[in-house]
C-alpha positions in Angstrom: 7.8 3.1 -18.2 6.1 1.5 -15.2 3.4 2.7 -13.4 2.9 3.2 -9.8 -0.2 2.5 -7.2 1.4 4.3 -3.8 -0.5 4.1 -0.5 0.3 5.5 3.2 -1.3 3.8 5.6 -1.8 4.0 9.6 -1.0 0.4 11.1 -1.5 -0.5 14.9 2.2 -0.6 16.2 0.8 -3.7 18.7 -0.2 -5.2 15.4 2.9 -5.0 13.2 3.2 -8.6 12.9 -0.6 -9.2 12.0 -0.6 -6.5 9.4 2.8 -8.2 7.4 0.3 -11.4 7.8 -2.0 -9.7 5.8 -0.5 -8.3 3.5 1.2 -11.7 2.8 -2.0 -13.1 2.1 -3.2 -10.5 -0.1 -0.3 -8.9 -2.0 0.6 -12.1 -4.0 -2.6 -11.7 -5.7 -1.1 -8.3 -7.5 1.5 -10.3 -8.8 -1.2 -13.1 -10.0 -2.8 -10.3 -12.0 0.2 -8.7 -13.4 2.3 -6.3 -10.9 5.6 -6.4 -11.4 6.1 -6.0 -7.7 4.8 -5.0 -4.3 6.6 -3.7 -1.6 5.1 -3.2 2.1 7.6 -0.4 4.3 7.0 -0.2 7.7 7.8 3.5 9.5 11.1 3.7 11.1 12.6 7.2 10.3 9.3 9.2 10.2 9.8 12.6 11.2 7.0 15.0 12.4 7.0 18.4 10.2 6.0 21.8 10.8 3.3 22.0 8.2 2.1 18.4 7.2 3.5 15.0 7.1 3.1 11.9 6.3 1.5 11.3 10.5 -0.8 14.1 9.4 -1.9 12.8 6.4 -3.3 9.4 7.4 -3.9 11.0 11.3 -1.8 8.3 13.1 -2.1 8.3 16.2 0.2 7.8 19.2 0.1 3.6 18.8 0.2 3.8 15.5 3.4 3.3 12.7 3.2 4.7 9.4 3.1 2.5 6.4 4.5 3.4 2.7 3.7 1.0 0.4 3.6 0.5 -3.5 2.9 -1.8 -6.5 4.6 -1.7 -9.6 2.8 -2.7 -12.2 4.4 -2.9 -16.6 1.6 -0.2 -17.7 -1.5 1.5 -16.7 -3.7 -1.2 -19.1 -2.5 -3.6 -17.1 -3.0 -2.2 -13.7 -6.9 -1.3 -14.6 -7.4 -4.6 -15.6 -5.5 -6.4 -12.5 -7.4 -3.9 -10.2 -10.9 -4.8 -11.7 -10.2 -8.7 -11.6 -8.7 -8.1 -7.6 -11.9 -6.5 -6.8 -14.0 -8.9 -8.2 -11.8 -11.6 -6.7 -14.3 -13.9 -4.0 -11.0 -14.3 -2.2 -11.2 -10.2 -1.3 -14.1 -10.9 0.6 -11.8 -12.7 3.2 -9.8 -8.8 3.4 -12.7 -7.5 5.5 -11.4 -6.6 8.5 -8.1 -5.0 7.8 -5.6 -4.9 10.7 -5.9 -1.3 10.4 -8.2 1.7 9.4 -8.6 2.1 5.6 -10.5 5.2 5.9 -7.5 6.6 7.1 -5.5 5.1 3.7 -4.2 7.8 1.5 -3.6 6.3 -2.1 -2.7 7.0 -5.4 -1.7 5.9 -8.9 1.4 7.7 -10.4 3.1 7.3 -14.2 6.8 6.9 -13.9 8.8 9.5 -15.6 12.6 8.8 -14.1 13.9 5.6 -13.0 17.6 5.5 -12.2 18.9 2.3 -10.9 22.8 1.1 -9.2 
C-alpha cells in the first residue's frame, strides 16, 4: 500500500491565491522525485469543536483558512529518498518565505492500511 505525508496548515485568507501559486511551484517537485500525487485542500466546511480542531491545532486565526493537504507517495523507501533529494534541492532555497506560518504546520507521515475506491 501507499504511504501518506498529511499536513494542516494555517494560510492567510487575503492570500489564498498567492499560497495555490506556491504550491504550484513547489508541489511538482514531489512528483519529480516519485509521489504519486499531491493534493492542496483549501478550508470550506471547517467547523469549530468543543474540545480541539483542526483551527486549534495549527491556531488559525480570525484571517486565516485552514489547509489539509497530502502527498501520496508508492512506499515509504521511496518517500525518504524523494524527501532527502527535495531538501537538498538548490531550487528549495527559492521556498523561503512561505505565504504562510510553517511553525504553525502540523504534519505527519501515515502507512495506508484501507483504501476503498468508486
Amino acid at each position: 500500500m501507499s504511504y501518506i505525508d498529511g499536513f494542516v496548515i494555517a494560510a492567510p485568507t487575503a492570500s489564498r491565491q498567492e499560497v495555490i501559486d506556491y504550491a504550484a511551484r513547489f508541489d511538482p517537485m514531489f512528483l519529480e522525485l516519485g509521489a504519486l500525487r499531491v493534493v492542496e485542500c483549501w478550508g470550506v466546511d471547517v467547523p469549530h469543536g468543543t474540545v480541539t480542531d483542526f483551527h486549534r491545532a495549527v491556531q488559525a486565526k480570525d484571517d486565516e483558512t485552514v489547509m489539509f493537504s497530502w502527498i501520496e507517495w508508492p512506499d515509504k523507501a521511496t518517500r525518504d529518498a524523494g524527501m532527502q533529494k527535495m531538501m537538498e534541492d538548490p531550487r528549495m532555497e527559492a521556498a523561503n518565505p512561505m505565504p504562510f506560518d510553517g511553525k504553525r504546520m502540523i504534519f505527519g507521515s501515515f502507512e495506508n492500511v484501507l483504501d476503498l475506491r468508486a
